[in-house]
N, C-alpha and C positions, 0 to 999 in steps of 0.2 A: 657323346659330348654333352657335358651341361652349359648353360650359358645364363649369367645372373647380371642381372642389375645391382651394383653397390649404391644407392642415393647418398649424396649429402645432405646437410642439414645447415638450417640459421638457428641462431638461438634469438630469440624471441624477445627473450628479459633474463640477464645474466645478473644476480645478486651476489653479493660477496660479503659474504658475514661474518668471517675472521681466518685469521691464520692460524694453525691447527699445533699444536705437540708437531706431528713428525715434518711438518715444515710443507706443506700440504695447505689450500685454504679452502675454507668450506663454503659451497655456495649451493645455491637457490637457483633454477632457472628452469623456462618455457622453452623447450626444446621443437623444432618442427623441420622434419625432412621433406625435403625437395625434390621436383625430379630433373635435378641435374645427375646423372650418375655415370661412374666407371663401369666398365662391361670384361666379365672375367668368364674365361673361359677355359674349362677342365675334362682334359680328355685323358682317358686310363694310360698307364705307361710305365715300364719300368722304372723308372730314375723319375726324380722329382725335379723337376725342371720349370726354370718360367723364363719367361720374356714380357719387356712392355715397350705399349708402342703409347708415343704422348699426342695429343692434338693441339692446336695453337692455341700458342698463351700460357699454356698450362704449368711447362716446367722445361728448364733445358737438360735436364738429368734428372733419371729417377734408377736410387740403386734397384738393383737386380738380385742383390743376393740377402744375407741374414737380415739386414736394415729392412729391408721389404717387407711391408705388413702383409701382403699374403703369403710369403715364404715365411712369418714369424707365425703365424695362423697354421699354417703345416703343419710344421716342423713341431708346432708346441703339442698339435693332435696326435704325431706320430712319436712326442716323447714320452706324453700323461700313457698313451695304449698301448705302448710297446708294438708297435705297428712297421712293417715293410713296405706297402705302399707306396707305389709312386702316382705321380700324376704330372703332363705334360700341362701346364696355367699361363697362360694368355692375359693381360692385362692392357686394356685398353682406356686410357687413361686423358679424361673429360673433365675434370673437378682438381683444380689448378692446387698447388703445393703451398705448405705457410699460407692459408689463406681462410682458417675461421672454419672452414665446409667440411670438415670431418673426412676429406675423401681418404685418406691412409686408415681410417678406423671403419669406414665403410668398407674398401676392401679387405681389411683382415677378417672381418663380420663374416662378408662372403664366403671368403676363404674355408670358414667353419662350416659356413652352411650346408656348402656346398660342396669339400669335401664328406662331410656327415653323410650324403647322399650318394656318394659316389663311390665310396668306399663299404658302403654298406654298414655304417656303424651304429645306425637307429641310436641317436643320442637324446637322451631327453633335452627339453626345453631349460630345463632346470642347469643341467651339464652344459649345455651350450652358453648359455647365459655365465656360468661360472667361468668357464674357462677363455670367451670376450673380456670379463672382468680382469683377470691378469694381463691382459693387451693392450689395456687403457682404459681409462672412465667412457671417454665419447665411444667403444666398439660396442658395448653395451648396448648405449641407445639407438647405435647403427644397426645392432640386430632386433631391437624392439620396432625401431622407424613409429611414423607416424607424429603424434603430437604428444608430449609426456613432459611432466616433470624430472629434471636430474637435480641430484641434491647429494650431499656427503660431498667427495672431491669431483662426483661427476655418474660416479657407476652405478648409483641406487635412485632404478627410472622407476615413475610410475607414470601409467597409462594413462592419458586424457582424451574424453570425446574427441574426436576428428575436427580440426579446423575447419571451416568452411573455407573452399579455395582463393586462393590468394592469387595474382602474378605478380613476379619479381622481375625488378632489372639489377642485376649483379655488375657490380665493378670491382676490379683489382688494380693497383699497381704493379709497375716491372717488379718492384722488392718486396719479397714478403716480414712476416712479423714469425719468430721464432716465437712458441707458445710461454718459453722458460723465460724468455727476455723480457715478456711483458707482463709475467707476473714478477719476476723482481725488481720491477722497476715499481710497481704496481703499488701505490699507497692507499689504506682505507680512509675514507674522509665520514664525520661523521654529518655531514651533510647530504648523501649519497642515500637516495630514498628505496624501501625496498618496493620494489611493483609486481612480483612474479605473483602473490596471492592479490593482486586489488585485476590482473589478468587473466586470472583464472574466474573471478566472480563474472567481469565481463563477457568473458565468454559464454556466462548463462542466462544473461540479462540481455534480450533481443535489441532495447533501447540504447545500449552502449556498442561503441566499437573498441573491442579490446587492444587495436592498433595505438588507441592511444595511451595506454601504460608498456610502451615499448621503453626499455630503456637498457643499458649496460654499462656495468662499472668499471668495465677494463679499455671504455671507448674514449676517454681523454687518456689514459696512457698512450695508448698507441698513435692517438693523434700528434699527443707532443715528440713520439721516437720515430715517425715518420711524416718528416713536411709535408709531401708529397699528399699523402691522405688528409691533412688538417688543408691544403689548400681546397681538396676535391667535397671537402664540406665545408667551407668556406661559400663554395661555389651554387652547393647546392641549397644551400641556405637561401642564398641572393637572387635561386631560379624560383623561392617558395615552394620549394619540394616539402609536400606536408611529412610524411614516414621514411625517414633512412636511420640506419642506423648498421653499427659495425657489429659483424658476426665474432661471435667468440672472443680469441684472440686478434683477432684481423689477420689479413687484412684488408679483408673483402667488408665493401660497405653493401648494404643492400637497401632495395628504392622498394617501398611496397606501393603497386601502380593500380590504375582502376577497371584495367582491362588489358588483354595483352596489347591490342593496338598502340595504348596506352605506354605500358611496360616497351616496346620497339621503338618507340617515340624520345624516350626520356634515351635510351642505349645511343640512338641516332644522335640526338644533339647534344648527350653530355659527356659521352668519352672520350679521356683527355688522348690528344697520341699515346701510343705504346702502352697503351691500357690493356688488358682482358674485360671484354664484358658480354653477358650473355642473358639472354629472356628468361627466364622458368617460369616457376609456377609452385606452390607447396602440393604435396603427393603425402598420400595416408599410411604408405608403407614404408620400410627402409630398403630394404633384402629383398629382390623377387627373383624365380625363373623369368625368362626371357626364351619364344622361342628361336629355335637354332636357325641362323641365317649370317649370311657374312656382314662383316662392320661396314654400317653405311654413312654412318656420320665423318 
């Protein structure tokens, strides 16, 4: 049996620098994975088979068949290599759905990686990478993880020194944000500053905190296509919460706190009923082994 860590990710500083020819927009952004992750497990087998188990909060349904990004992660290995292989894939599922966190692109990541391994297909880096590519921009940087620039619609990472650790307090609404709905809702204003390079500079300048060129373009959209979240930063505003801000698409807002104590503290007294919200922390990697042990979360 293998057993992997899929992390998700916040994006940092989402830039959005136009809308592209093939109806695609190009952006700009500090990408950084988390260790919040889903836990996938792959054991040899005739038949290619999966199952997912979900944890609270996270999702009342999550498909099981071709929709599934670790069954599309498969399937797509087993169609580029003309391949027979089965594998019996476990999907244990921590990193909540429509919610900004990359978790469907972290596990297809896995998928790859960890098929690659199991199957004995010694893929390069390179081929791996290509073939996250076709699975989505964010799967890329799920299997790069760490701290990186994404740029083009999403798929072309480059690597950045390791953040120095952060902790997070994560929140969600019951509803989430479809990624399609909030970009065509999504208007460029030319007012919308870009910060992903004045964040990068900070980060090499010991005198700054780069927390503070935190910014992203697609986070009054979603505010205005979910009250829900426009009130839960409304709120946060009025507690002086110095860094939140919305991952991705949303709809997960994230709290960058001073300590975990810190980060359990703000989880305790700010989540609304019927919310999702959870401690983390930023994590250097995306994709790990894990070793084998039953699920104890």
């Amino acid at each position: 049996m293998i057993t992997l860590a899929a992390r998700g990710k916040i994006n940092l500083t989402l830039d959005i620098l136009r809308r592209r020819d093939d109806g695609y927009h190009e952006l700009r952004s500090v990408m950084q994975s988390i260790d919040l992750y889903d836990r996938l497990y792959l054991t040899p087998h005739p038949e290619l088979e999966l199952t997912v188990e979900t944890r609270r909060g996270v999702a009342r349904w999550i498909p099981q068949d071709e929709r599934n990004d670790v069954l599309r992660g498969a399937l797509l290995l087993r169609e580029k290599y003309n391949l027979t292989q089965g594998a019996q894939m476990k999907l244990i599922k921590h990193i909540p759905s429509q919610a900004g966190l990359g978790g469907g692109s972290a596990d297809a990541a896995a998928a790859l990686l960890g098929l690659n391994s199991l199957w004995k297909l010694q893929l390069t880096w390179e081929e791996l990478q290509s073939l996250a590519a076709s699975l989505g921009s964010d799967t890329v940087f799920a299997l790069t993880g760490g701290t990186a620039i994404a740029s083009g619609r999403g798929e072309t990472i480059t690597s950045l020194p390791p953040l120095a650790k952060r902790w997070l307090a994560l929140f969600k609404p019951p509803r989430g944000l479809a990624t399609s709905r909030v970009f065509q809702s999504f208007s460029l204003k030319p007012s919308y500053e870009l910060t992903t390079d004045l964040f990068i500079q900070a980060m090499q300048d010991t005198r700054l905190d780069p927390m503070t060129y935190c910014s992203n373009h697609l986070q009054e959209t979603a505010l205005q296509l979910l009250p829900d979240l426009r009130e839960f930063a409304d709120q946060l505003q009025k507690k002086g919460v110095r860094f939140w801000q919305l991952s991705g698409s949303g709809s997960t807002i994230f709290v960058v706190a001073e300590s975990q104590e810190h980060a359990r503290d703000i989880c305790h007294q700010l989540t609304p009923r019927g919310w999702w919200s959870v401690v983390t922390s930023t994590a250097p990697v995306g994709i790990s082994y894990l070793p084998i042990s039953p699920e104890t979360k």
